[in-house]
N, C-alpha and C positions, 0 to 999 in steps of 0.2 A: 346661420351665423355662428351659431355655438361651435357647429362641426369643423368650419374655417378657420375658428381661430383655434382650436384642437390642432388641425392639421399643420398651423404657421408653429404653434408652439414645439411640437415632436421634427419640423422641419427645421427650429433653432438651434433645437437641442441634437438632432444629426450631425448641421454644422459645426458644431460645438463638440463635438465629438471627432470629427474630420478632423477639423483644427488642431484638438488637443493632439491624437494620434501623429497627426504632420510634424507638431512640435517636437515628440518622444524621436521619429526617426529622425531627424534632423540632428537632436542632439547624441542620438544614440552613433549617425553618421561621423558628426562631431567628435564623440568619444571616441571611436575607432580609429580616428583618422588624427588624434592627438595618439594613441597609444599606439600605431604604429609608425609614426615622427620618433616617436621614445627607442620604439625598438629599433630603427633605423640608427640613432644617433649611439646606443648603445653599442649595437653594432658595431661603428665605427667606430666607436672608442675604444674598444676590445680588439680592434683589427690594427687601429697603429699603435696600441701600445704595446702587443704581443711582438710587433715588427719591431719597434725600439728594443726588447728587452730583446732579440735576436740576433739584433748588431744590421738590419737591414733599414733602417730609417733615421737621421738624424736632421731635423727640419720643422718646418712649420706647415700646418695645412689649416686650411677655410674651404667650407662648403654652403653654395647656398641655393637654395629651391625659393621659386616664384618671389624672385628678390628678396631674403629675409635669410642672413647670416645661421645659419642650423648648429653651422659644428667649426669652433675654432681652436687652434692649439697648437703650444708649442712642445715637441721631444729632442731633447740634447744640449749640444751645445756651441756657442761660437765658435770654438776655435778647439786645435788639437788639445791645448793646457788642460781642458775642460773644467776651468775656473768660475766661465762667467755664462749662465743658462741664457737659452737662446726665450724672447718676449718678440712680444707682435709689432715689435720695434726693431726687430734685427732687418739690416739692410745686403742681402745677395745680390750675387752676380747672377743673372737671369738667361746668359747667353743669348742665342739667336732670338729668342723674343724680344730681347731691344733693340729688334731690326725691326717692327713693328711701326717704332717711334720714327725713322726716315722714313717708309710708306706708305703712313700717314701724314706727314708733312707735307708728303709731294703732293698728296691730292688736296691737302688745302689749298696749296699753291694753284693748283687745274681749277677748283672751284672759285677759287679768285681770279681765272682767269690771267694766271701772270706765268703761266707754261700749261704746255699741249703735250698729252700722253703721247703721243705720235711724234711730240718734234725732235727731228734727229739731236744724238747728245751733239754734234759739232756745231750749233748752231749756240752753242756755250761757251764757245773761243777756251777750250781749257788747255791746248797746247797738246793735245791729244794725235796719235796717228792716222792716217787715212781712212782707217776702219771706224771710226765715230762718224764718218756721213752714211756707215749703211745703220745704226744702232740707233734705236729710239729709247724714249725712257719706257715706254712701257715693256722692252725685251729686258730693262735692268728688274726694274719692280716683279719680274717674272720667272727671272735667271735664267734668261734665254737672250743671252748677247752675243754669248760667243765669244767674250775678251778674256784676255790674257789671265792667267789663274793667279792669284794671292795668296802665298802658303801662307800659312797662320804660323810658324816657326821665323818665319825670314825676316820681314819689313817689322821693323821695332816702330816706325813713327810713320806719319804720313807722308813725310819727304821721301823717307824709301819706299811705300806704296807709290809715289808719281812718278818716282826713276823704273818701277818697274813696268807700268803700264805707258808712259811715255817711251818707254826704249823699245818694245817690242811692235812689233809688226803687223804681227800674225794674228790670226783668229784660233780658237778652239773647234769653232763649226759656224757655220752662215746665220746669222742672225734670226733667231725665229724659228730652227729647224732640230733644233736640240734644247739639252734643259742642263743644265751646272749648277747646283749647288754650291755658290763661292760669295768670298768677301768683296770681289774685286767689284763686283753687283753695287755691294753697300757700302763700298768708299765712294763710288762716282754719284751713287743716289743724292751724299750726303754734301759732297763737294757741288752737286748741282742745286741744292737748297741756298746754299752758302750764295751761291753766285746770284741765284734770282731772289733772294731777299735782301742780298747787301748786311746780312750779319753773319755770326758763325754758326756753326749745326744747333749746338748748347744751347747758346742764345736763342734761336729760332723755337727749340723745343719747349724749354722755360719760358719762354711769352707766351706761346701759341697754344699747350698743352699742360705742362706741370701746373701753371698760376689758376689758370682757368678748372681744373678737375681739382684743384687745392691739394695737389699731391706733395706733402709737406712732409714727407720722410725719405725721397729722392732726389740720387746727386751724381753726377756723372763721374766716373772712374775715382772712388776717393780712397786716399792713401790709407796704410794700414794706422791704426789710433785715431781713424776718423770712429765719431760717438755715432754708435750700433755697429760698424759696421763687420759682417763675420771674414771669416777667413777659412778656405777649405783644408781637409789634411784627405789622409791618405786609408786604407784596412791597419796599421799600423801607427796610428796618432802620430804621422810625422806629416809636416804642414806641407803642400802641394806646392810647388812653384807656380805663379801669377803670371800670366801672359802679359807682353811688351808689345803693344798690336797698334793697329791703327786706332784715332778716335772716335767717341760720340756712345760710348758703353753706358747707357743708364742704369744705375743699380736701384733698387726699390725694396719697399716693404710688402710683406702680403697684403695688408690693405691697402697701400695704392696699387698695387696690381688688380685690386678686385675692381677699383675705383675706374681705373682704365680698361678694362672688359665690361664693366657695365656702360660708359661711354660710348664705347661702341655699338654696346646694343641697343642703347637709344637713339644712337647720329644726335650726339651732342656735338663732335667736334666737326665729322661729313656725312654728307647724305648719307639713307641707305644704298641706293646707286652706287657709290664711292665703295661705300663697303663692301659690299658684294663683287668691284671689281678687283679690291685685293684679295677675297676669298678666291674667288674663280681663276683659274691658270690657263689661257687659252692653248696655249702650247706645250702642257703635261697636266694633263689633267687629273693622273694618278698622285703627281708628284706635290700637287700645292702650290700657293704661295707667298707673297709675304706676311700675311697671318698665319703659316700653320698652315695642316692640312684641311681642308671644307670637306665632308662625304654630304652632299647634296640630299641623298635618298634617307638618311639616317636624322639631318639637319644640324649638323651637328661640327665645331671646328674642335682641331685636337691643334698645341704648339708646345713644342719642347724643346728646353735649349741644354747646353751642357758647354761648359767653358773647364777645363783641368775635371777635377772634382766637383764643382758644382752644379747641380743637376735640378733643372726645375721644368713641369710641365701645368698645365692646365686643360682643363674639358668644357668644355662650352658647348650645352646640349640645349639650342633656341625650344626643340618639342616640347622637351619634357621640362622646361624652364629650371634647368639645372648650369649650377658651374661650379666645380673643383679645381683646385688649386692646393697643388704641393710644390715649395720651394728647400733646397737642400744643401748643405754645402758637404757633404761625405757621398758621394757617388752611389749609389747602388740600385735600389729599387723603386726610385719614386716614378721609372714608367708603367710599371707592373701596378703601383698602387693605385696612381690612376686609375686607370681601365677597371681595378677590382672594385675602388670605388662607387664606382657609375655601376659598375652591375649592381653589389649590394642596396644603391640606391633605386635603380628599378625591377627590385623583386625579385633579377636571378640569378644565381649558382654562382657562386662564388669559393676560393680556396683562400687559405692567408697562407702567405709566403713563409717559407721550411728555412730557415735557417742554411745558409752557405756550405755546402761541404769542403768547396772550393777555399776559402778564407778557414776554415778548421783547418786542414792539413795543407795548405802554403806555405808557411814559412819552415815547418816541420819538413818540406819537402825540399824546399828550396837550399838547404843544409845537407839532407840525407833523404834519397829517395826512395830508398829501404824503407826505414819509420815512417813517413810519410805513408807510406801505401799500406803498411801494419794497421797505421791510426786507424786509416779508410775503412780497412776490414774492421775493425773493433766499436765504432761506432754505428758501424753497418749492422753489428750483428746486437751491440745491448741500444740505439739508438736511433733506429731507423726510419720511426715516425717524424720524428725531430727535424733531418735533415734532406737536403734536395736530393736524393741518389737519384731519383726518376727525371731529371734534368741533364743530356749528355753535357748539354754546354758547359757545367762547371766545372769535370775535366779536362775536354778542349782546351776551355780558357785557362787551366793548369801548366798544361802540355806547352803551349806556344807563349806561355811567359817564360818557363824554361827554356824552349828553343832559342828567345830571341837574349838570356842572359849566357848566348851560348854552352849551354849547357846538354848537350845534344842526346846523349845517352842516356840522362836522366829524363828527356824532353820522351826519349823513345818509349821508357819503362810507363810512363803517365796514358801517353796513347795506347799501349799495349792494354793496362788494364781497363781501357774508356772501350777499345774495341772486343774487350772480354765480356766487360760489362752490357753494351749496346753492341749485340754481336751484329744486328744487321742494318748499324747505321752509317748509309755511303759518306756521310760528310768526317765523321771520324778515322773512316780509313783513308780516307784522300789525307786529315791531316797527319795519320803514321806515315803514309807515303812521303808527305813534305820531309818531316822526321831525317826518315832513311836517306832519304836524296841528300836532304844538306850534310846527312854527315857519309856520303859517297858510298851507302850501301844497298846499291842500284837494284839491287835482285828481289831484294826486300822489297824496295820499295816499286817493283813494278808490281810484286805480287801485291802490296796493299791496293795500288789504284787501281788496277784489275777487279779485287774485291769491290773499291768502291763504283766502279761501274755493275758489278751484278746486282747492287744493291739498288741501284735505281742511278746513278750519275751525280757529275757533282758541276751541273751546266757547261762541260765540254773542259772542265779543267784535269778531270783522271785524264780524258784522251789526249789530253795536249802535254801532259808529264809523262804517259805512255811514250809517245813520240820522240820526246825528248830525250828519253831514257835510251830509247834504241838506237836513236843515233850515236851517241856518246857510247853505249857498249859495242854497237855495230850489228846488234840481233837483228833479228827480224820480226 
């Protein structure tokens, strides 16, 4: 008896032992995984505010893991004046992400049974051309209709978007057999809500979605001296002109955009079914749709929009229970940040963005092409950590802003040193080629595209300026 309860006793005391130890990893677990939250967030705070002070981020961002808000903040400011700093109240233009908000209306509409993703659009009497009995909604919701293109320059109101699509004829390609990325998609979406609800887009959206998620800092198209709302400008604090386009643009704050991404990842508003049918694009599978892009094998959706200057994207990572979110009104890097984001948040390799070389000697260039290219050298040589030189693009993107302010010989001197610099990149010598051609110096410019076919091609367009070329000199 004695020995038995010897034995219960040294067995208490094991598990008492167990137990303690379970507790120490637990918490030691614990600690680790609070201190590397820390250095995560750290991280990121050292990542957009080195972007800010480099002139490549002015915006607001929110990050959050396994639902629970990590990392929020604002860098810059409303507007060019840079008077009034941008709070978690400023309201952007989101771009193509408030094509979201028509998307999802339609499949309320299908889960309420008051339209059929298959029913042709003509079965909506919209006064529309023959081509709307082969076009269903689900080729709109997919950008595979085929209808008529909607510049975003042209139609200031919706009366000119339905002169445009009511007058034409024609299709772009057969229904369901190609993919177009257009607006003409998201005025019929939204005129087809209109029609099967018996109110307006606004209305629809504001009952059905804004009242319900209490997204109580969004407002559709609001004039400038509406309260928060920003305004974009330009690399030069000069304020961007505001597109005159068709209606139904919801602008929002970064928390109601969060408010509306987590929405959907519950199917507060439609199923998961629903959701997953506007994630999936049966007919470009590469290409997305009206959420953004879905990558299936990663889980993951990516959407970004861009309206003039305003530039906002979001990462919605279902795995790793992550979503990022950068909203912007000065154009630049917030797709790069993204994407760096998500790395630094899953543990790997990341770069922070190098300061513009492009934007350093621009305007400098834009004047005198000469200093301009001094500058280049000079920063190149005491400053070269600092800045992107290992980026061709930022010349390129030099080169063809001169070309197109007609400026051709300066446009030429830009390429010249991009293809100095990246001597063996094909895409840079196709754009000296362009260069040379627009300003008729054929020889040149066969010899660049020439180059850019040894260099690897430039998808069939060297050989097709080749050709060109030869006719118009008569070579061979």
């Amino acid at each position: 008896m004695k020995f038995l309860l010897v034995a219960v006793i040294l067995f208490t005391n094991a598990l008492s032992a167990q137990k303690i130890n379970n507790l120490k990893e637990a918490e030691k677990t614990r600690q680790n995984s609070t201190k590397q939250k820390l250095a995560n967030i750290n991280q990121i705070d050292s990542l957009m505010a080195t972007c800010y002070e480099r002139g490549l981020f002015n915006g607001n961002v929110l990050i959050v893991k396994n639902d629970k808000i990590i990392y929020q903040k604002s860098f810059g400011f409303t507007d060019e004046t840079k008077q009034t700093a941008l709070s978690n109240n400023s309201i952007f233009n989101i771009g193509s992400i408030a094509k979201e908000f028509n998307a999802v209306s339609i499949m309320i509409l299908a889960e309420r049974g008051l339209l059929n993703l298959d029913d042709k659009i003509s079965k909506f009497n919209l006064g529309l051309p023959k081509w709307s009995e082969k076009i269903t909604i689900r080729h709109l919701i997919n950008y595979a209709s085929g209808i008529p293109r909607i510049d975003p320059l042209v139609p200031k109101n919706d009366e000119e978007a339905w002169k445009i699509l009511k007058n034409d004829d024609s299709l772009l390609f057969e229904p369901g057999t190609a993919y177009r990325y257009d607006n003409s998609n998201v005025f019929l979406q939204r005129r087809i809500i209109e029609k099967v609800s018996g109110m307006s887009y606004e209305e629809f959206v504001t009952k059905n979605i804004i009242k319900p998620l209490k997204m109580t800092n969004s407002v559709f198209e609001p004039k400038f001296g509406y309260k928060n709302r920003t305004s974009c400008y330009d690399f030069d604090n000069l304020k961007c002109p505001e597109l005159e386009f068709i209606s139904g643009w919801l602008w929002v704050d970064i928390n109601d955009l969060y408010k509306w991404i987590k929405a959907m990842n519950n199917n507060r508003l439609i199923s998961k079914e629903s959701f997953y049918t506007l994630l999936q694009n049966p007919y470009a599978i590469d290409e997305g749709g009206s959420l953004g892009r879905y990558f299936e094998k990663d889980e993951l959706q990516r959407h970004n929009g861009v309206s003039y200057k305003f530039e906002s994207i979001f990462i919605n990572d279902f795995k790793n229970k992550i979503t990022i979110i950068l909203l912007s009104n000065n154009l630049n890097r917030v797709w790069d940040l993204g994407h760096i984001i998500h790395n630094l948040m899953l543990g790997k390799e990341y770069e922070i963005p190098k300061k513009s070389i492009y934007r350093a000697i621009r305007k400098e260039a834009l004047n005198d092409v000469d200093k301009g290219i001094e500058t280049y050298y000079l920063l190149k040589k005491n400053s070269e950590k600092e800045y992107s030189f290992t980026n061709p693009n930022e010349l390129n993107t030099l080169g063809y802003e001169l070309l197109r302010a007609g400026k051709n010989i300066e446009s030429i001197e830009i390429f010249k040193l991009a293809t100095k610099e990246f001597s063996t990149n094909a895409n840079l010598f196709d754009s000296l080629g362009e260069a040379y051609y627009t300003n008729k110096q054929y020889d040149l410019a066969l010899n660049s595209y020439e180059k850019a076919m040894k260099f690897g091609g430039t998808n069939g367009n060297a050989e097709k300026m080749i050709d060109k070329i030869k006719k118009i000199t008569g070579s061979n």
